[in-house]
N, C-alpha and C positions, 0 to 999 in steps of 0.2 A: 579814462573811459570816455568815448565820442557820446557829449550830450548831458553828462555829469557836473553842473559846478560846483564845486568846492567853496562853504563861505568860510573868507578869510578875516580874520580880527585884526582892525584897523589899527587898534590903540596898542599892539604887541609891535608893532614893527614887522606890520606884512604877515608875520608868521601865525601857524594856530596856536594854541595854548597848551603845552605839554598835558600829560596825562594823570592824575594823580591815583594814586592804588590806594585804598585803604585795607586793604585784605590781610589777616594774618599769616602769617610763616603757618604750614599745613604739617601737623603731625602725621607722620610716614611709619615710624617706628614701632614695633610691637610692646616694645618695654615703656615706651612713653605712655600709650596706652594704659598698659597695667598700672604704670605709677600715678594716673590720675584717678585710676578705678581707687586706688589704696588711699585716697583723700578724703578730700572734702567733698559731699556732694548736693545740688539742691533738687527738689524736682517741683515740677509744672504740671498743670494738666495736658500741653501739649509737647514737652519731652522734659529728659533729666539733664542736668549739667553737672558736670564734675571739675574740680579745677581743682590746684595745686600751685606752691612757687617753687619756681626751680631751685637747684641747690648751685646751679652754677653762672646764675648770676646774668645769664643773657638778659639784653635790655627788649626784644622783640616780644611782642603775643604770640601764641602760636594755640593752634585751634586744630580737634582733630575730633569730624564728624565719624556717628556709627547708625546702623537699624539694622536688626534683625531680622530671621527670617518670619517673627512674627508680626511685624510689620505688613507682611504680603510676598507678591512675588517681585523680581529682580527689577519690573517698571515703577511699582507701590514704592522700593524698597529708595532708587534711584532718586524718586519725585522729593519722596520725603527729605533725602539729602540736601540736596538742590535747595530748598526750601532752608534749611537749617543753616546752610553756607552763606545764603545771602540775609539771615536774620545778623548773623556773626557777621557780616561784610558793614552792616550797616549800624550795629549795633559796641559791638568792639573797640573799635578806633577811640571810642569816647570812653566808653565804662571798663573794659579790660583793662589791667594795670600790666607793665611792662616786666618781663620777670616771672608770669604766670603761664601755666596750660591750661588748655579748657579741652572736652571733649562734652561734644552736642550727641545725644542718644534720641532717636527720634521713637514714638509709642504708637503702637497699632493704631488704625482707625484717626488719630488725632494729630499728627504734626502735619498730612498733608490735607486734611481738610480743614483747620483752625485759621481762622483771620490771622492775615500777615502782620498787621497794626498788632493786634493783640497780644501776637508770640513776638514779638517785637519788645513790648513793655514787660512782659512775663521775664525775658532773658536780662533787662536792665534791672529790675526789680530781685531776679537769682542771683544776680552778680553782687547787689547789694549787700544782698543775707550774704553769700558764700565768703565777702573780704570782708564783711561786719565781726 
């Protein structure tokens, strides 16, 4: 784009820095779902976690967000999402163990207005208890 410049990292050899994901593999499946309802569960004041290890041995995390409709309506419900994926983005890579699912349920009133810092240490502190 005319007017744009691009800053380049000197010390890579001209090039930018590739990108790194930390994000989990995303539960899509209905039966995943249920099979982490049938576990282990913790809860927080600003949502519940459920997790489970798989039977089949994958070495990936994988994380699969939910809210209900008592949450609010379909913005309330979105926000709070949002909000729980990037708790899991930032919080996973380090304290999730490889081999596990997790599903983030987010609670009325509370997951999308509770400090991010806070649901942050709540979710490394649930992981704790949930693999303890």
């Amino acid at each position: 784009m005319p007017g744009v410049e691009a800053e380049v990292d000197e010390t890579a050899g001209g090039e930018s820095p590739a990108a790194v994901f930390a994000c989990p593999e995303v539960l899509k499946k209905r039966a995943d779902f249920l099979a982490c309802a049938r576990a282990r569960r913790q809860h927080t004041p600003g949502f519940v976690v459920q997790g489970r290890k798989r039977g089949e041995g994958g070495e990936a995390v994988r994380a699969g967000y939910t809210c209900s409709k008592k949450v609010g309506n379909a913005v309330a419900r979105n926000r709070a999402k949002r909000r729980l994926r990037e708790i899991a983005r930032a919080v996973l890579p380090e304290a999730g163990r490889a081999g596990w699912d997790y599903v983030l349920i987010g609670r009325a009133e509370e997951t999308a207005a509770r400090d991010f810092a806070l649901m942050q240490e709540e979710l490394r502190a649930a992981l704790d208890k949930l693999h303890g």
